[in-house]
C-alpha positions in Angstrom: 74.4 127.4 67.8 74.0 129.7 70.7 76.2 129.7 73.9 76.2 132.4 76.2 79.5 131.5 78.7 79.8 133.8 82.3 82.8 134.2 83.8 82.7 134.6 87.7 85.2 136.9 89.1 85.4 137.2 93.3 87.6 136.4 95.9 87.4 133.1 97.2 86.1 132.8 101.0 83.9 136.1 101.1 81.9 135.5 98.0 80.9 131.9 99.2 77.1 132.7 99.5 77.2 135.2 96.1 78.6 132.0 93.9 75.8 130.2 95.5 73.4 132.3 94.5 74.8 132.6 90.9 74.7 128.8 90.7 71.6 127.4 92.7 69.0 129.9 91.7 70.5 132.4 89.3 71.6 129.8 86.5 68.7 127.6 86.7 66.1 130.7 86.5 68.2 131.6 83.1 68.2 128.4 81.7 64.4 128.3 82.2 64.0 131.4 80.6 66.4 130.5 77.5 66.2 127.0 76.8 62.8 127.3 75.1 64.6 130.2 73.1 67.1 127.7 71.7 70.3 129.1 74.1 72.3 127.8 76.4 74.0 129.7 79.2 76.8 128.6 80.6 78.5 129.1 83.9 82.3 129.5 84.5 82.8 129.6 88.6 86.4 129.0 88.9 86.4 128.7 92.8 87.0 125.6 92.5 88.1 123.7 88.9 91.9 125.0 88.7 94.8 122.2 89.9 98.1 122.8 89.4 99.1 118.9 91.1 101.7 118.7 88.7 103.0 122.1 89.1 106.5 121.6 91.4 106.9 125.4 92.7 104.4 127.4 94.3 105.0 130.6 91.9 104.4 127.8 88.9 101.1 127.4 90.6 100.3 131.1 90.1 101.2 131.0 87.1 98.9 128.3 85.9 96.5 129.8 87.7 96.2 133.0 86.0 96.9 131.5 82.7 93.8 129.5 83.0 91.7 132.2 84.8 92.9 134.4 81.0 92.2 131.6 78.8 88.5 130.9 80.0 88.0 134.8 80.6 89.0 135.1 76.6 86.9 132.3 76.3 84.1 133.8 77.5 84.3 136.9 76.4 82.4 139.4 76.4 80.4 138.3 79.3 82.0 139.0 82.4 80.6 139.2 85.8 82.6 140.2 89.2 81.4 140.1 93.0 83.5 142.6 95.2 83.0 143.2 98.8 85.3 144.3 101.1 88.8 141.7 100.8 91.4 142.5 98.6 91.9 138.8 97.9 95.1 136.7 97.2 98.0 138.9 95.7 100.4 137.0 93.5 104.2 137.7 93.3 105.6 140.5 90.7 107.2 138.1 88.6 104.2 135.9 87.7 102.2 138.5 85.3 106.1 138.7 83.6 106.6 135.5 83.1 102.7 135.1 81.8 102.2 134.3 77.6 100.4 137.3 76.8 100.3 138.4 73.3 99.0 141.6 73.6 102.2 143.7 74.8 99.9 146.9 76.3 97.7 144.3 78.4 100.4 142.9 79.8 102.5 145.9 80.5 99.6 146.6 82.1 99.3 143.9 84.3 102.4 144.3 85.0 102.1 148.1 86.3 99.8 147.0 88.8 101.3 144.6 90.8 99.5 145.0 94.3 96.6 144.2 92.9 95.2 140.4 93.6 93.9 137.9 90.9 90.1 139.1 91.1 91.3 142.6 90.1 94.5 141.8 87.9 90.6 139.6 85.6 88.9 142.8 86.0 91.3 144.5 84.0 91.9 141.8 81.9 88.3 141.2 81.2 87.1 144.5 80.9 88.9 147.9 81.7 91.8 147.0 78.7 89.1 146.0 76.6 86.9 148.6 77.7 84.5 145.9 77.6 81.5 148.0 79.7 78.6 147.3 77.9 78.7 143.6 78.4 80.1 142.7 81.9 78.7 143.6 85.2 80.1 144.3 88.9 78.1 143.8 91.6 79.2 146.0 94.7 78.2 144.6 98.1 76.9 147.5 100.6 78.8 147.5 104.0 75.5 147.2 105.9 75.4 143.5 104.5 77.7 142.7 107.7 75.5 143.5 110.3 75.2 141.7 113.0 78.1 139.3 112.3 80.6 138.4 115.0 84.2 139.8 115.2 85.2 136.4 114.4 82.9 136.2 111.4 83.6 139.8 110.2 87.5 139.3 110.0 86.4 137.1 106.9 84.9 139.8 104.9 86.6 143.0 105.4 90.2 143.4 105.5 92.1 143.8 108.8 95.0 145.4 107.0 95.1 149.2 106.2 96.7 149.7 103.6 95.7 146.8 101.3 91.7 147.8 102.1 93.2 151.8 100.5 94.8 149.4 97.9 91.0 148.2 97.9 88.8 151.1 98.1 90.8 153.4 95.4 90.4 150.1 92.8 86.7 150.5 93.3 86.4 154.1 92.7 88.6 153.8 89.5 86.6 151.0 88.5 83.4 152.6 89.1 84.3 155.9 87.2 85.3 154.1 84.2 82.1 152.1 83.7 80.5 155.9 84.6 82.7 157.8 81.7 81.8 154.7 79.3 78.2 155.3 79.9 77.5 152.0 81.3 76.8 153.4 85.1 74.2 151.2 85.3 76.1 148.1 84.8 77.8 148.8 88.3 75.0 147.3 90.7 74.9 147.8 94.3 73.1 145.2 96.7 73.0 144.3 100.0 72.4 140.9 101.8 71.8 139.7 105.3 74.8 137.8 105.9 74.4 137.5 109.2 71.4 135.3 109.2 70.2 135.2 105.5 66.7 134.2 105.3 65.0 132.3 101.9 63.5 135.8 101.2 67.0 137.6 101.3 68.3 135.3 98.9 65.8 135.2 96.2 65.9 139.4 96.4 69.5 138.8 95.8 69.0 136.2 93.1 66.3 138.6 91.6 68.8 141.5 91.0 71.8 140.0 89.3 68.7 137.8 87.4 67.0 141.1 86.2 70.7 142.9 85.4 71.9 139.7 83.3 68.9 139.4 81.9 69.3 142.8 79.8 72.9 141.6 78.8 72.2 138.7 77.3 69.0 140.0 75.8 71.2 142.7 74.0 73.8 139.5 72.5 70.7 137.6 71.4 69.3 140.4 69.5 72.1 141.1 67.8 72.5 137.7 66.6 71.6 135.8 63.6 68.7 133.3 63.7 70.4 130.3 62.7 73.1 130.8 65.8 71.0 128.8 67.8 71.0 126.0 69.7 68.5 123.2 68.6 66.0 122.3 71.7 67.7 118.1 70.7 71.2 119.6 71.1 70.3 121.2 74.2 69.4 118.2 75.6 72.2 115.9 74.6 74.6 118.8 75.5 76.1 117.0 78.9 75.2 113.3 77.1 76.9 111.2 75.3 76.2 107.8 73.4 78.7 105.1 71.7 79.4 106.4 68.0 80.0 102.8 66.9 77.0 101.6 67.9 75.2 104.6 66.3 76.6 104.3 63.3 75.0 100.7 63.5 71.9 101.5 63.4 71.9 103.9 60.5 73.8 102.0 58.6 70.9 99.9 58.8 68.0 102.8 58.5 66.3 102.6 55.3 66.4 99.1 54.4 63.2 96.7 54.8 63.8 95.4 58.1 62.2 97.3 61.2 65.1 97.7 64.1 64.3 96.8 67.9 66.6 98.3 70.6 66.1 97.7 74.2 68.3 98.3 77.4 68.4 98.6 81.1 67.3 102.1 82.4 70.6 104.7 82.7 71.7 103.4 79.6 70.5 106.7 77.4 67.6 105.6 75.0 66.4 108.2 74.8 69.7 110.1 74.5 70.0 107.5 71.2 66.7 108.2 70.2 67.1 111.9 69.5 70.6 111.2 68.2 68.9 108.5 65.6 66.3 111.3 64.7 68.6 113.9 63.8 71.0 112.0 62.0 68.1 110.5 59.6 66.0 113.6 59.1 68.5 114.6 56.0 68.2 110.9 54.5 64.9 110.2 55.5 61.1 111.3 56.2 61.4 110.4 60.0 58.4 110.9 62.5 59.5 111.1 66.3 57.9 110.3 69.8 59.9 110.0 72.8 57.5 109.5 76.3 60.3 110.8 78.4 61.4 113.5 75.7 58.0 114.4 74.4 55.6 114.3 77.4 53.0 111.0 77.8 50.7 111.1 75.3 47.9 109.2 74.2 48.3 106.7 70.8 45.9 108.3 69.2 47.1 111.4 69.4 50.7 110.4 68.3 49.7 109.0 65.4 47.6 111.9 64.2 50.5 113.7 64.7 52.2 111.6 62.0 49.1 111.7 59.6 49.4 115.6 59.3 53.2 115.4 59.4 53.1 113.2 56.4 50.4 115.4 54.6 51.4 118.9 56.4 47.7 119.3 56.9 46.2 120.4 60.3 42.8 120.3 60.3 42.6 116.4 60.3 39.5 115.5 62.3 40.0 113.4 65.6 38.9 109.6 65.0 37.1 107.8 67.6 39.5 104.6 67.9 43.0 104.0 67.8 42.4 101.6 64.8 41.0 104.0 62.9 43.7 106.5 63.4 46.3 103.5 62.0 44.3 102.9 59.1 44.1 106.9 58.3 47.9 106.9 58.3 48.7 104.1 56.6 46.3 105.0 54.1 48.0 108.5 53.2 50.8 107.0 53.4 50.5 104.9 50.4 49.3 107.6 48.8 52.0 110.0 49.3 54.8 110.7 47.0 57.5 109.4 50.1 59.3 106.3 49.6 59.9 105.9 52.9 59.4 106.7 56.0 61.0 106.2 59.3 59.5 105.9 62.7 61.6 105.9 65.7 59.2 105.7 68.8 60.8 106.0 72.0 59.7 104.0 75.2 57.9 101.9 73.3 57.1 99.7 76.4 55.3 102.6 78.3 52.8 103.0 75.6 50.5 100.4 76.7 47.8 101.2 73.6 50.6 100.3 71.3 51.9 97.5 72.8 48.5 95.6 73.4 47.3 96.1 69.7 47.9 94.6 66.4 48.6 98.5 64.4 51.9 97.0 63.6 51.3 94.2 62.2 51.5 95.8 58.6 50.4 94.2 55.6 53.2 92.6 53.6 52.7 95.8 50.8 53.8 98.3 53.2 57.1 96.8 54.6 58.9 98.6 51.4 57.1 102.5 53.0 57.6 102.5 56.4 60.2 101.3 59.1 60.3 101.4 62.7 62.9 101.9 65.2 61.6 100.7 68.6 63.4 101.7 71.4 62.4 99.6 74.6 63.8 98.6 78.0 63.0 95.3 77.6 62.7 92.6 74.7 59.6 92.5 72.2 59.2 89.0 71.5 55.5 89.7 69.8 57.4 91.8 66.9 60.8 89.4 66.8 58.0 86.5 65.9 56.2 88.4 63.8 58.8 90.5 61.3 61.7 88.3 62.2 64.1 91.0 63.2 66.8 90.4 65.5 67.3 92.5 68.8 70.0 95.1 69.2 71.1 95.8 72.9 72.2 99.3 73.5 75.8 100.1 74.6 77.1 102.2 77.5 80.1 104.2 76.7 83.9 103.0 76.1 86.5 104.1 78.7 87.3 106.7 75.6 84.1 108.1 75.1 83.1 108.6 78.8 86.5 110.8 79.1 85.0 113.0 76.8 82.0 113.2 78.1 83.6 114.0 81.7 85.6 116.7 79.8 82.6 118.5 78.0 80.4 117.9 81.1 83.0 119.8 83.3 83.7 122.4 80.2 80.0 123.5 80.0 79.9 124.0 84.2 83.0 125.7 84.0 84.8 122.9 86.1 87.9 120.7 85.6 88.7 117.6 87.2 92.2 116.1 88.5 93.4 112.9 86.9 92.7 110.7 90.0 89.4 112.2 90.5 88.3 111.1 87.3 90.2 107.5 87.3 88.0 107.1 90.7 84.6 107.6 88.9 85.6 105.5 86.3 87.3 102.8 88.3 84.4 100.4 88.8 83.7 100.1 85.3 85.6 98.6 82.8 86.9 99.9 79.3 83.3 99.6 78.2 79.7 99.6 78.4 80.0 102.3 81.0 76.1 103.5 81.4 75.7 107.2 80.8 73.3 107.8 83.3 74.8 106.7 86.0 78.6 108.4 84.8 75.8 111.4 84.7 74.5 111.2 88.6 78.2 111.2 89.7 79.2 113.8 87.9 76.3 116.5 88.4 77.1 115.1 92.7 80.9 116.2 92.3 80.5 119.4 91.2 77.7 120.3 92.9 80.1 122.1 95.7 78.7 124.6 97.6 79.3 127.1 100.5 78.2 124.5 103.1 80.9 121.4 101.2 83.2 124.2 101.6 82.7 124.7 104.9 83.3 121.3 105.6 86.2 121.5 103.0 87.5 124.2 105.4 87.9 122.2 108.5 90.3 119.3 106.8 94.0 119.7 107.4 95.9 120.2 104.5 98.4 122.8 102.7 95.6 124.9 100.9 92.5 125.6 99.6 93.2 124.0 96.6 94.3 120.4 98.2 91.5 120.7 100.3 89.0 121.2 97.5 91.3 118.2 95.9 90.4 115.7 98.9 87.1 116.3 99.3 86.6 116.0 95.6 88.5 112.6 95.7 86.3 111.4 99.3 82.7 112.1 97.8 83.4 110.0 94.4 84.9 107.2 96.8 81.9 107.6 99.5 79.2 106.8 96.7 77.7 103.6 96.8 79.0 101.3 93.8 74.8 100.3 93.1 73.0 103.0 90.6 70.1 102.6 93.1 72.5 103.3 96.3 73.6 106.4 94.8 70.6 107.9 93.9 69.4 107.0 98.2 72.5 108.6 98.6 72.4 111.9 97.0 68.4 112.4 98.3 69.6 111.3 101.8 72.8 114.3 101.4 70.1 116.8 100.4 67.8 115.9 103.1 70.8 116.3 106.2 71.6 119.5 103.9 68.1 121.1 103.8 66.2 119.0 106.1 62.9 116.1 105.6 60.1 119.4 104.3 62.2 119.7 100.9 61.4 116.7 99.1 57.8 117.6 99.7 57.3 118.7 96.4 59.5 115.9 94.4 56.7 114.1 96.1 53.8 115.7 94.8 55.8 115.8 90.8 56.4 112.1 91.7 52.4 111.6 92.1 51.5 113.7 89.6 50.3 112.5 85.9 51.6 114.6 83.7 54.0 116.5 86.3 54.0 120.2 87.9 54.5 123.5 86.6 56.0 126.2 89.2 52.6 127.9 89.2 50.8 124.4 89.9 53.4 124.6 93.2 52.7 127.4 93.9 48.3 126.7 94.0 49.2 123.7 96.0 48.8 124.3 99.3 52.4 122.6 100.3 53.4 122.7 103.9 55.9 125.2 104.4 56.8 125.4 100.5 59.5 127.9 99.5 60.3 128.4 96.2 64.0 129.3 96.9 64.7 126.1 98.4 62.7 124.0 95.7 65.3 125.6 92.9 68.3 124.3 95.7 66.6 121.1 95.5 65.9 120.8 92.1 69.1 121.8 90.6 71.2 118.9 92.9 68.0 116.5 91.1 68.8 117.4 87.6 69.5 114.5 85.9 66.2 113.1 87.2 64.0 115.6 85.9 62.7 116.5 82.6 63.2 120.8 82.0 62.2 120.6 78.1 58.0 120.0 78.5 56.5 122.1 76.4 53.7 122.6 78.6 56.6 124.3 81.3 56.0 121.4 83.5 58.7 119.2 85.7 58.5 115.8 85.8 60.4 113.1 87.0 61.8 110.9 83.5 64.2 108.3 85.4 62.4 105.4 86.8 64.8 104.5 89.5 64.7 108.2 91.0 60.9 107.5 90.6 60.9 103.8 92.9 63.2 106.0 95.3 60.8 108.7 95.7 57.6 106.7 96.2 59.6 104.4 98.7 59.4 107.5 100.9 55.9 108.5 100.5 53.7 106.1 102.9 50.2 105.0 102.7 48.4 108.2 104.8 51.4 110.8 102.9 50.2 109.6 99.1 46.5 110.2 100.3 46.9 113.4 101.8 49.3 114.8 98.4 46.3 113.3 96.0 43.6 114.9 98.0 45.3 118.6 97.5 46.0 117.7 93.8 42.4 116.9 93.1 41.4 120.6 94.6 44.1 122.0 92.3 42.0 124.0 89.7 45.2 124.3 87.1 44.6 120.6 87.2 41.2 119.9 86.1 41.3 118.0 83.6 43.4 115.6 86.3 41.2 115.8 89.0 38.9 112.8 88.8 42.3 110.5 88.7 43.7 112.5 91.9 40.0 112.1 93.8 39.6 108.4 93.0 43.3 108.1 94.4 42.5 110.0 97.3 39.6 108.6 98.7 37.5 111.5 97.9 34.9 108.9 96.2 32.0 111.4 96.3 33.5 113.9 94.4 34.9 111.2 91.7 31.7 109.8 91.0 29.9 113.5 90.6 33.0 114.0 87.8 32.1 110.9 86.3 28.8 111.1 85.9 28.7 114.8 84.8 32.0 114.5 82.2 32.1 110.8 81.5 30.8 111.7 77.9 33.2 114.2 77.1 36.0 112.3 78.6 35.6 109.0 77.9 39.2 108.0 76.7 40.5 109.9 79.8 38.7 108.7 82.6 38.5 104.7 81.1 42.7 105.3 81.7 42.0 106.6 84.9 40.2 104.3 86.1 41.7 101.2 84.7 45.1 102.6 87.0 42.7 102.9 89.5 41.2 99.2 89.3 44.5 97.7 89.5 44.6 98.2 93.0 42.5 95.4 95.4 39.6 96.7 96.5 39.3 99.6 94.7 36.7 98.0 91.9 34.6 97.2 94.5 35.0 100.9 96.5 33.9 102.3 93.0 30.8 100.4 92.1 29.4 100.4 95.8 29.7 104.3 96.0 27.8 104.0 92.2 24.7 102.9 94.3 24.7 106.3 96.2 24.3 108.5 93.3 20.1 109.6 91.8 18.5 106.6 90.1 19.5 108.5 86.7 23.0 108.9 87.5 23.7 105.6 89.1 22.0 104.1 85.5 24.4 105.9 83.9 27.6 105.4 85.6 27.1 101.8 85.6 26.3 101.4 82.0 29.2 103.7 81.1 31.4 101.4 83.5 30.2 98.0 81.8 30.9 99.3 78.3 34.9 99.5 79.4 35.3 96.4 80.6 35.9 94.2 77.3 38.8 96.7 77.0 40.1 95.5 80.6 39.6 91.9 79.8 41.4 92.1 76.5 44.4 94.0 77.6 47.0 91.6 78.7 48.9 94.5 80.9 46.0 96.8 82.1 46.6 94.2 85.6 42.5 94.2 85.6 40.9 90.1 85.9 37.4 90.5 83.4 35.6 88.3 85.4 36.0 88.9 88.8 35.6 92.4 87.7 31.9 91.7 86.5 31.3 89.5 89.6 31.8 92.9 92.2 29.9 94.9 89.3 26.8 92.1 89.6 26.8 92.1 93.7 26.8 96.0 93.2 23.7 95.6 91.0 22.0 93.6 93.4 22.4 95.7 95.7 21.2 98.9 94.6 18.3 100.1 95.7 18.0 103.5 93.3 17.5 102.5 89.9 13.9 101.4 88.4 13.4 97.3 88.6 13.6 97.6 84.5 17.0 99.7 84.3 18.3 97.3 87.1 17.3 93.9 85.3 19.0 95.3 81.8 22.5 96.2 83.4 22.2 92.6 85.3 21.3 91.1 81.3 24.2 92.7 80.1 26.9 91.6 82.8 25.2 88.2 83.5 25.5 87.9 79.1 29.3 89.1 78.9 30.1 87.1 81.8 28.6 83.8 80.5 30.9 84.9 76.9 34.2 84.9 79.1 33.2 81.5 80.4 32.4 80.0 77.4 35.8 80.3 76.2 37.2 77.9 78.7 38.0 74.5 77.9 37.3 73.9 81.6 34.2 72.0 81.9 32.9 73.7 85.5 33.6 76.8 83.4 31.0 76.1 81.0 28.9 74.7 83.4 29.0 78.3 84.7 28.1 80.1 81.5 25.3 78.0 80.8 24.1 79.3 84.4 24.8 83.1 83.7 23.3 82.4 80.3 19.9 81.0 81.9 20.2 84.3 84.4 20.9 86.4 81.3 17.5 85.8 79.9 15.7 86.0 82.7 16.8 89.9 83.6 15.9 90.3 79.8 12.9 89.1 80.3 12.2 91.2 83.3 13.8 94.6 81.6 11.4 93.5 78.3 14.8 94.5 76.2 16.8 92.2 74.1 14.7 89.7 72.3 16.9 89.2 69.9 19.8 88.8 72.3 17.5 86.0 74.0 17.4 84.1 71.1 21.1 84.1 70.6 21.5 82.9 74.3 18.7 80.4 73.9 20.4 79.1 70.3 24.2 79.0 72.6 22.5 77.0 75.5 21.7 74.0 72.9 25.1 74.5 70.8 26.6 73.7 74.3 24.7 71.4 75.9 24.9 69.4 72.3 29.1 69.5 72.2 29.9 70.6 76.1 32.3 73.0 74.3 32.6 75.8 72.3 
């Protein structure tokens, strides 16, 4: 595996909007970059994360200080990054390098010698200069032009109002900039300057650009020199700040490989999918094991997924694409029994979102094949179709022992560089129990608390207290006991923070990634013409959102993976709002293959129905989904046929006959939330009243609906109903008739009519 650690090195209250920077834009931007390159970066900002509570003396709380600033900088090493302006920063007593365990005698006799120095230099030297660790670390200067404008107040924050500790100051700058001159590594000393007066979104991303670009070439210089197999795993990347109950994994593979399939369901926050990839790394070595996660994966469409198994099983890729789900089943399960495997393990992953896989009968496997394959269905809720059909008991997935969410805590705080005091922590974990703690929600808290920033520490500023440190304490110990005890409330809570933070315009595009189908890339932002849209202030946003969002798409989109952030979201987009953002995605061209969903969605009916008509052939899968999301809706089934009557006789001919094929899929699909019949009684008043197409075309679409109509009737064991069919029967034949299509049909209508009138039932 792969970890690149940075330490931060600054003075505390100057270096406020630096931190920031290195945090809010600068880490996610590297994370972006590396993730897809299997490596992790890690940030150690020790502005907060030291407490020395138990420490009785003040010098013992230098001391623990600097001990822990050592360890982490050794930990770290050889990355080391330092901010220096124009304070001289806290200088601790002569004794408290002495009394310091340092092994290495000429480091700390060097220490030692330089005892006016303050904590941020006394890491510089410890981090670099002794190990003449140049090539590696960098130190950013800030130009004294960055305070102009500021205040007297405001300026006797940032430079030093006494003489001789700025000479102390200015001399340790020089020496410091020589060395890293002498090594050769002059270029690894980096002058900026920002706006601190009144920094604007544009002064901040130029800052966040040059440390971005400078880092950039360290880290590029480690990864190079590394081995391949040093790598993070994109699955251990994901479940690096998760954690699920070992015990209850174990279960389940303990149970892998025998004849029974597995079901697993939970409430959402719980981790399944966390499990999921967990499951699927831990059986790959025993097993053949296929994988789909909707959250982890991306949505895809059942047919694709399972051709993904078929060439998985076979390793070839130049399967053809089959024209029905069915048929795609039959493929795999075919080669499967052909294969040398003995057996293979499925673990599919939000099993309940996949509605083509929930309303079919594909796993309802002969008897023969129970031996080849097993599934491991992961789902929020119950399955009782596939309990009454394989006899398998449910499994209910666990949140985390008291035990096991401690250690999370601990390696979520390790990998931001953060620690937590004791009563901090028992106050996130005092609602629950000693177990079934959900992960998730343990998740939301955590990423809230150490979200601190230069604005939290202005407020952290104002309280009344001893010192920074007790401040930073209380205020740490407030916001865990100010979140709401529902999962729901807190996620209100933490969007309503980040609005009074950054004002109502910033959730505009969480709205548009909420709407979206597949979500949004940062150049699919960018297209979007987003009212007052700044990309700076979209990475603030989206790194206080992280637990909501997805970040390992391989398509380099964002989307939104936690249902309950998802209900939140759309609660604040109102009726005219959802319009408006659908009408701009439908004129997104990065989008086109999306666009007829967005402009049925937003009322842009013309356009939709000159896309259906035009691509209905090459997109017939597609747009039967979009549409059957779009006929859920009251109303809409009716919006869509009427506007059908405005298009060229030829056109409306074919959009109506395409639309009519779809609808047994509709009326057999328990979930698609789409009523068969009232569906083809708006289709036949549509017919009716079309004026465009020829009096034979007309008469053959009304056969067709008045025939399928009379079908759906028929098996009713009401008796009006079938007093109905007989009528749409009679009507049937008649537009047959008139169309001079379908004799064959007419005789099979004329042959049903006597079956019924003889029996009055089917």
């Amino acid at each position: 595996m792969k970890t690149i650690p940075l330490f931060i090195s600054s003075t505390f209250n100057d270096m406020n909007l630096e931190r920031d920077v290195m945090r809010e834009h600068v880490l996610p931007a590297l994370k972006e970059k590396y993730n897809n390159l299997g490596v992790e970066i890690l940030l150690f900002d020790l502005r907060w994360g030291i407490f020395t509570g138990n420490e009785s003396t003040e010098k013992q709380k230098e001391k623990e200080i600097l001990r822990s600033c050592f360890q982490i900088i050794d930990m770290c090493r050889p990355f080391f990054i330092a901010f220096l302006g124009d304070r001289l920063g806290w200088v601790p007593e002569e004794d408290v390098i002495e009394n310091l365990s340092i092994a290495d005698v000429d480091t700390k006799k060097t220490l030692k010698s330089l005892n006016a120095l303050s904590v941020t230099h006394l890491e510089i030297e410890y981090g670099v200069l002794n190990r003449k660790n140049f090539s590696q670390s960098l130190v950013f200067y800030r130009d004294k032009e960055s305070y102009e404008g500021l205040s007297s107040d405001r300026l006797s924050s940032y430079i030093e109002s006494d003489p001789e500790k700025m000479s102390v100051l200015d001399n340790r700058k020089r020496i410091i900039r020589k060395l890293y001159t002498d090594s050769g590594n002059s270029g690894n000393i980096v002058d900026y300057k920002i706006n601190l007066s009144n920094p604007s979104g544009s002064d901040i991303y130029g800052l966040s650009q040059i440390i971005c670009s400078n880092l950039v070439k360290i880290i590029d210089r480690e990864i190079s020199n590394s081995p391949s197999d040093d790598i993070f795993s994109r699955d251990e990347i994901y479940l690096a700040n998760y954690q699920e109950s070992q015990a209850f994994v174990d279960e389940i593979c303990n149970e892998a490989g025998k004849n029974d399939h597995i079901l697993i369901y939970g409430d959402e926050g719980y981790g399944k999918t966390s499990l999921s990839l967990i499951l699927k790394n831990k059986l790959l070595p025993r097993f053949k094991t296929l994988y789909y996660s909707s959250d982890y994966t991306g949505p895809q469409k059942a047919q694709k997924i399972i051709k993904s198994w078929t060439e998985a099983i076979t390793g070839r890729l130049d399967l053809q694409d089959l024209d029905s789900l069915e048929k795609e089943w039959s493929r795999f399960l075919y080669l499967l029994t052909q294969s040398d495997l003995e057996k293979v393990v499925v673990i599919i992953d939000g099993f309940d979102k996949l509605k083509e896989f929930t309303d079919s009968n594909i796993f309802f496997l002969p008897r023969s094949m129970m031996r080849k394959i097993q599934f491991i269905v992961i789902s929020k809720n119950r399955l009782p179709k596939w309990e009454q059909r394989f006899g398998i008991p449910y499994k209910r997935i666990k949140g985390l022992t008291r035990s096991e969410a401690l250690r999370y805590i601990g390696k979520t705080c390790y990998n931001n560089g953060k620690s937590l005091p004791q009563d901090v922590v028992n106050e996130l974990l005092g609602k629950y129990g000693e177990e079934n703690i959900p992960p998730v929600e343990l998740s939301v808290m955590l990423n809230y608390v150490i979200m601190l920033d230069s604005t939290d520490f202005e407020r952290i500023s104002s309280l009344q207290s001893e010192s920074n440190e007790e401040k930073i304490h209380r205020y740490l110990l407030d916001s865990v006991r100010n979140m709401p005890s529902s999962y729901a409330g807190k996620i209100d809570y933490i969007i309503n923070r980040v609005i009074l933070k950054y004002g109502h315009n910033c959730l505009i595009p969480f709205k548009y990634i909420v709407l979206s189908l597949n979500g949004l890339s940062t150049d699919d932002l960018y297209e979007l013409d987003i009212p007052g849209f700044d990309f700076v202030l979209f990475l603030l946003v989206r790194n206080t959102f992280k637990p909501y969002l997805s970040t390992f798409n391989n398509n380099g989109k964002w989307y939104l993976q936690n249902n309950e952030f998802k209900t939140r979201m759309l609660n604040r987009i109102d009726a005219m709002e959802k319009q408006e953002i659908f009408q701009e995605l439908s004129m997104c061209r990065s989008l086109a293959d999306e666009c007829f969903y967005y402009s049925l969605f937003g009322n842009r009916m013309q356009e939709a129905l000159q896309m259906y008509v035009a691509r209905f052939n090459d997109n017939i899968q597609l747009y039967s989904d979009y549409l059957q999301a779009f006929f859920t809706e009251p109303g809409n089934i009716g919006a869509f046929a009427q506007g059908l009557n405005s298009l060229q006789p030829a056109d409306s001919y074919a959009a109506y006959s395409s639309l009519l094929c779809k609808f047994y899929t509709y009326s057999n699909n328990s979930t698609s939330g789409i009523d068969a019949e009232p569906f083809l009684r708006i289709i036949l008043d549509s017919l009716h009243e079309n004026t465009v197409i020829d009096f034979e075309g007309k008469n053959f679409l009304l056969a067709i609906t008045e025939d399928t109509l009379a079908y759906l009737l028929t098996a009713s064991s009401d008796t009006g109903d079938v007093e109905q069919a007989l009528e749409h029967m009679r009507r049937a034949i008649a537009c047959y008739k008139l169309s001079h299509t379908g004799e064959l049909r007419i005789q099979y209508i004329e042959n049903s009519i006597n079956e019924l009138n003889n029996s009055r039932h089917v």
